[in-house]
RODO-2510 file (C-alpha; in nm, 4 decimals, decimal comma):
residues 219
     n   res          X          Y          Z
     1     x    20,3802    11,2722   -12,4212
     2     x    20,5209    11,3615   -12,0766
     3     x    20,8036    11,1833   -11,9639
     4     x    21,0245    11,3620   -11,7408
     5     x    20,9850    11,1820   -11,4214
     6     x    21,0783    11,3548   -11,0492
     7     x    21,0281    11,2899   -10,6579
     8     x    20,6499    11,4045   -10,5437
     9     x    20,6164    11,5712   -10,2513
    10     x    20,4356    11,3597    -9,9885
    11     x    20,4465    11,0398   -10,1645
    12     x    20,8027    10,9271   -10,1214
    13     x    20,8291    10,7444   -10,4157
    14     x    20,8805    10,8498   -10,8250
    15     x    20,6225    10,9146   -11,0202
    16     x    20,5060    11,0119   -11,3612
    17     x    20,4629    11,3788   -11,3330
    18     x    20,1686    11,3777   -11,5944
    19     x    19,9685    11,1547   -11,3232
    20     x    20,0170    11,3531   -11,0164
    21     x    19,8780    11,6509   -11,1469
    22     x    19,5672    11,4424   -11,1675
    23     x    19,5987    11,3648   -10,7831
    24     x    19,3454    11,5905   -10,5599
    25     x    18,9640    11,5682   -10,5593
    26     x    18,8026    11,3984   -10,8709
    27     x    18,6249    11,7227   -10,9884
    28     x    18,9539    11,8762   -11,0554
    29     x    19,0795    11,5825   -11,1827
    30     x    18,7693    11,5743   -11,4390
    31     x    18,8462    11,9281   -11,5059
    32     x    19,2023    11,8779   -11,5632
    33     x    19,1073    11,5647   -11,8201
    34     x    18,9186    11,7716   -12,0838
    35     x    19,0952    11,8788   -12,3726
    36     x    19,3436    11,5749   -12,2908
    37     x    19,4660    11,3741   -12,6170
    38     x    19,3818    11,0265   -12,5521
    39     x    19,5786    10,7280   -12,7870
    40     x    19,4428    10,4106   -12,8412
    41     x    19,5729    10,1322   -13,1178
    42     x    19,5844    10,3927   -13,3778
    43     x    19,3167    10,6488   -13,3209
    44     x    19,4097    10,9512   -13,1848
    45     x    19,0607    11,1694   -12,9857
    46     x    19,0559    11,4487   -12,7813
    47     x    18,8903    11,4524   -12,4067
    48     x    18,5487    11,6941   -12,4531
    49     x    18,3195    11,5163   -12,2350
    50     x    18,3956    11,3463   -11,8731
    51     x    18,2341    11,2392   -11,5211
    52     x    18,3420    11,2488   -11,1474
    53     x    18,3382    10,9976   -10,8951
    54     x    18,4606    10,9379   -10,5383
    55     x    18,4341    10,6694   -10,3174
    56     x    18,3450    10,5031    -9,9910
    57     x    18,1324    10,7055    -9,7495
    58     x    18,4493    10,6553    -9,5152
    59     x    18,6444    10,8457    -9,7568
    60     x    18,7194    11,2105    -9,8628
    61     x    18,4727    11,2287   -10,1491
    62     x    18,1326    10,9975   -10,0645
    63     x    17,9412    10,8889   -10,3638
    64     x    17,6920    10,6295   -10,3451
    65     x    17,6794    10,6468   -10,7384
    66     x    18,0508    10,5254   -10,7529
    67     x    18,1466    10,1755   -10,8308
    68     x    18,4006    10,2073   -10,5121
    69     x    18,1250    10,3283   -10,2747
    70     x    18,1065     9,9686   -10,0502
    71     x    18,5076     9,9189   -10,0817
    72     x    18,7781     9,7565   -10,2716
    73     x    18,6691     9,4665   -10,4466
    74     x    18,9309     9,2745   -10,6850
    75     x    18,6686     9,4180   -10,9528
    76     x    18,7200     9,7866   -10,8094
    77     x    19,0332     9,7888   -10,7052
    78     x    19,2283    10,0061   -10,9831
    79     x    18,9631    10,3034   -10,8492
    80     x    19,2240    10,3131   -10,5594
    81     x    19,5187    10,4081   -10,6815
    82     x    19,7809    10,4629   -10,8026
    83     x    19,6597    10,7790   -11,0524
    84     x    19,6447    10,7800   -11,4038
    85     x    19,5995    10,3969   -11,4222
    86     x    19,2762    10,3226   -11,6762
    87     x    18,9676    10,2057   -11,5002
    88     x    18,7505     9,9411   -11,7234
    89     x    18,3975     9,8018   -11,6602
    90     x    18,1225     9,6605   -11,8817
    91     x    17,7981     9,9058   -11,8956
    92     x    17,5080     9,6934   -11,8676
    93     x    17,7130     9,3850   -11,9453
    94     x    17,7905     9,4915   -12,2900
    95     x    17,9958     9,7932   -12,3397
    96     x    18,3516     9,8621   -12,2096
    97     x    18,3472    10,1971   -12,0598
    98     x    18,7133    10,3442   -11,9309
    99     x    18,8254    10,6180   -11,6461
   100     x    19,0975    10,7405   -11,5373
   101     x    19,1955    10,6523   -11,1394
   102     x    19,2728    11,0139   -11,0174
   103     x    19,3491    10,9361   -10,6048
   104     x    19,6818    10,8493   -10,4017
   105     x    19,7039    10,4533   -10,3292
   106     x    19,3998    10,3518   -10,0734
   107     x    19,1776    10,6309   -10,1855
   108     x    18,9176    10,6000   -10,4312
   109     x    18,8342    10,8684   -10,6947
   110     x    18,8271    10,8115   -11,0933
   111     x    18,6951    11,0087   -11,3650
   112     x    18,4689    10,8403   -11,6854
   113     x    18,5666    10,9513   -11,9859
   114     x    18,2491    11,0063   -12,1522
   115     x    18,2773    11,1505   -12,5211
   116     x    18,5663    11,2424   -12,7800
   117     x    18,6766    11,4055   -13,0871
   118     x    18,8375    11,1532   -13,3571
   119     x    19,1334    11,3704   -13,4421
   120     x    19,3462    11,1198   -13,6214
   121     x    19,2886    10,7734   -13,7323
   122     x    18,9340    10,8084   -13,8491
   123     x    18,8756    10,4899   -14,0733
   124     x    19,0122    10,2834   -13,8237
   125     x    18,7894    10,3987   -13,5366
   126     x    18,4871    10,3557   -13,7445
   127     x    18,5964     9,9733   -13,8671
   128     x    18,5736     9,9060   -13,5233
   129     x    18,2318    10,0662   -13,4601
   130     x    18,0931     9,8451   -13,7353
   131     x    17,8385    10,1473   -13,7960
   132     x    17,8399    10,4872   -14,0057
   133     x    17,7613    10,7334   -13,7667
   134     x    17,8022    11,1026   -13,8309
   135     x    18,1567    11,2469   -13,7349
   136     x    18,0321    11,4014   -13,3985
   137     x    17,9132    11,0344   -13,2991
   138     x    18,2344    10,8341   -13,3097
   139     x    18,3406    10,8944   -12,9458
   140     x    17,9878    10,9806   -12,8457
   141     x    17,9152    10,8289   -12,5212
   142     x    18,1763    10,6228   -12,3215
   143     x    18,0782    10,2767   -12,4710
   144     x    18,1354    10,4321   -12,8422
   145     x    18,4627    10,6200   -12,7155
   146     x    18,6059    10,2985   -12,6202
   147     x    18,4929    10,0791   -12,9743
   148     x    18,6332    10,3703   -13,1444
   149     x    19,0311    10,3480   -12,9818
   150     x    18,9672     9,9933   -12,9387
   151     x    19,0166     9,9728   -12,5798
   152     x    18,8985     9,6138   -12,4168
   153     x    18,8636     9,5161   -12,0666
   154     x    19,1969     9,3635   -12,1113
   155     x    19,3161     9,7281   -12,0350
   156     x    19,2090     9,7695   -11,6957
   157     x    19,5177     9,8773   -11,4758
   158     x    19,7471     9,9825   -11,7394
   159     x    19,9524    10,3160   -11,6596
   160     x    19,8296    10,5782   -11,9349
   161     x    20,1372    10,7664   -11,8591
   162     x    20,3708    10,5245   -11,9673
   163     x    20,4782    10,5236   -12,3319
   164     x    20,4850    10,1239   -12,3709
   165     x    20,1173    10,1612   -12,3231
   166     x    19,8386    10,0317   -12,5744
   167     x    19,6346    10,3304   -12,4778
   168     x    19,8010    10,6937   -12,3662
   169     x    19,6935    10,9745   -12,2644
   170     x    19,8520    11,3708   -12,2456
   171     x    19,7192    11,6153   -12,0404
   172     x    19,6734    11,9888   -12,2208
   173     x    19,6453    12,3098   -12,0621
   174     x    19,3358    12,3718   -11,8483
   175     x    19,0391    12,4501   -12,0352
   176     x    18,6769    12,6355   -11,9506
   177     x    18,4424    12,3852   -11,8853
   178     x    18,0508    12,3334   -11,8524
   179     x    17,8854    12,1502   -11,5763
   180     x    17,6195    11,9613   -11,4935
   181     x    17,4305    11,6570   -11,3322
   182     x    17,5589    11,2941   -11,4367
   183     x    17,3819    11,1004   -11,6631
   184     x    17,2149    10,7685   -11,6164
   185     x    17,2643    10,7750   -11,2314
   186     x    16,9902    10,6916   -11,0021
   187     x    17,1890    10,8444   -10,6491
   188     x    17,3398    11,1039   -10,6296
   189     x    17,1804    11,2167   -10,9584
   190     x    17,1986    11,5925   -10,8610
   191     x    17,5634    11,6247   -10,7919
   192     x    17,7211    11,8552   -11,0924
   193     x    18,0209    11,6268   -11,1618
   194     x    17,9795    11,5738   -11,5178
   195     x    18,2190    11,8318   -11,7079
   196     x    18,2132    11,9559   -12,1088
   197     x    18,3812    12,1693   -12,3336
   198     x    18,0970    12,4243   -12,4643
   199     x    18,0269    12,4347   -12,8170
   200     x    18,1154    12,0573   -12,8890
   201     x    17,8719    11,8730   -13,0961
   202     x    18,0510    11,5504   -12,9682
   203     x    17,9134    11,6041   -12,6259
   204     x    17,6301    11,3425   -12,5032
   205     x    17,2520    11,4051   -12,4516
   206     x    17,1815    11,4384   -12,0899
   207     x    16,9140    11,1337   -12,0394
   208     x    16,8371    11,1059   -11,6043
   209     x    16,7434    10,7348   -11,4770
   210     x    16,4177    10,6955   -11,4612
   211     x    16,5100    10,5179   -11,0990
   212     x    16,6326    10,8731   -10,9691
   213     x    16,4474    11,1086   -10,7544
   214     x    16,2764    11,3799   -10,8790
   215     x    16,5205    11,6327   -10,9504
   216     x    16,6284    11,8481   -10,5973
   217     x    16,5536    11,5518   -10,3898
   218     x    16,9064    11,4122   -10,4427
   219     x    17,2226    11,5391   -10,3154
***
């Protein structure tokens, strides 16, 4: 884990160095993430599948499919800033799904981590998916990744930079990386800010919303 800490240029303040390499525009931030070793309560996964999002249409990176695009709500808020602080929502009421806030403090940009390798910790990740699914389906999917590390809405805020942390995460060196459109997103549903490491099995299906335009009517 990285730990050496240092003053960052243009934010006037210390910082973990790990999260300000994240800071910048959230599809180099997604880029950055894959191949990151991600910690949670025992299970140990690495980063092979993730998704980009800005913010407000006032800010640097506009996305109408972002959860920040009408502002900072309390719910929305960790989407702000400071980086490397773990985003959580519930998809569709039911699943947790977790990203990564990527942006300096007032600016919105976060990246959903979308699908994992179990690298260590196996048994436990699949006593808390209650299922048997193959290997490649553990941390298939961002509700799955987060039943297999056991990360809960109770999480949302927490500095994955900091070793006291329930969940952690360690960048690795930059990797080659697929991309292509989102999935599930009904605006926005062209932009290529979903990111994968080729080859992976782990890596989701791409389903588009049946709410979206057809596809190269949207942006």
């Amino acid at each position: 884990m990285r730990s050496a800490v240092g003053p960052v240029k243009g934010f006037g303040r210390i910082g973990p160095v790990g999260a300000q390499e994240l800071v910048g525009d959230p599809v180099g931030a997604a880029r950055r993430l894959l191949g990151a070793r991600l910690y949670g309560r025992g299970v140990t996964a690495t980063v092979v599948e993730v998704e980009a999002y800005g913010g407000p249409l006032d800010g640097p990176w506009p996305d109408p499919a972002a959860h920040s695009f009408r502002g900072m709500r309390p719910r929305n808020a960790v989407m702000f800033g400071p980086p490397g602080r773990l985003y959580t929502y519930r998809s569709h009421g039911i699943h947790v799904c977790a990203n990564v806030s990527c942006a300096t403090d007032g600016t919105a940009a976060a990246v959903l981590l979308r699908a994992a390798v179990i690298e260590d910790g196996e048994p436990v990740a699949r006593s808390r998916r209650g299922v048997v699914p193959p290997d490649r389906g553990l941390a298939r999917g961002p509700g799955n990744l987060c039943s297999a590390l056991g990360i809960t809405m109770d999480d949302n805020g927490i500095d994955l930079f900091d070793r006291s942390s329930p969940v952690r995460l360690r960048l690795s060196d930059p990797l080659d990386a697929v991309d292509g459109p989102r999935v599930g997103v009904s605006t926005a549903a062209d932009r290529p800010w979903r990111f994968w490491l080729p080859g992976r099995p782990e890596v989701s299906a791409y389903r588009r919303s049946p709410r979206a335009p057809a596809p190269g009517d949207s942006d």
